[in-house]
Each structure stands twice: as C-alpha cells, then as structure tokens.
C-alpha positions, 0 to 999 in steps of 0.5 A: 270096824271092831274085832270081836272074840266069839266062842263057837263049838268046834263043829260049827267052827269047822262048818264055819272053815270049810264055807269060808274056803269054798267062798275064797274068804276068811271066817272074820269076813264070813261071820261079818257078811252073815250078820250084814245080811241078817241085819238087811233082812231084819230092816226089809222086814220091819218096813214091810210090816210098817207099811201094812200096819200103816196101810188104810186100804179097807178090803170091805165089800160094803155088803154087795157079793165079792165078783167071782174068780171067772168074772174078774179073770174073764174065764168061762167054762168052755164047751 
C-alpha cells in the first residue's frame, strides 16, 4: 500500500471525520474504500457495457407484428 497526501476543504474534511467515526474506521481507510468501490463500480460498468456492444442478438421482427402484451403474458380482459 502507498501513503498519499490530499488536499481537501475543511467541510469535506469534517464530513469525511464524522463518517469515519460512525463507521468505527479512520479517514485513510474511509478515503481507501470509497476509491475501492468506485473502481469496482467502474469495472462492473465497462463490462456490461462490452457485453452489449458485443451482443449479436437482432430485436427485428422480420416484418411479422410484435404479439401484443395480453398475448405474450396470457392476460384478457375479464368479464
């Protein structure tokens, strides 16, 4: 692990205490898990959207009508 130095406004800063404190953790370890869980939200993110780009499924109806909604979930009206 790597020390950094960061400069943040003393509001932040106090935010940044407070939430450490009620998490029973420090700012270091507070700061750390936030930028951990960007980066993990980021990854998630960029695969998805790999896995769609890369997704060869065609959503063409090849000119025949779409079912409509009460077919597909077998619902009718009801007398």
């Amino acid at each position: 692990m790597r020390n950094v130095t960061i400069t943040v406004e003393d509001d932040a800063l106090e935010w940044a205490r407070v939430e450490a404190a009620k998490r029973n953790t420090s700012v270091s370890k507070l700061v750390g898990s936030f930028i951990s869980e960007m980066r993990r939200r980021d990854d998630a993110y960029m695969r998805a959207y790999h896995e769609w780009k890369n997704d060869t499924r065609t959503w063409s109806s090849d000119g025949q009508p779409y079912p409509k909604r009460e077919e597909l979930y077998e619902r009718g009206s009801k007398s």
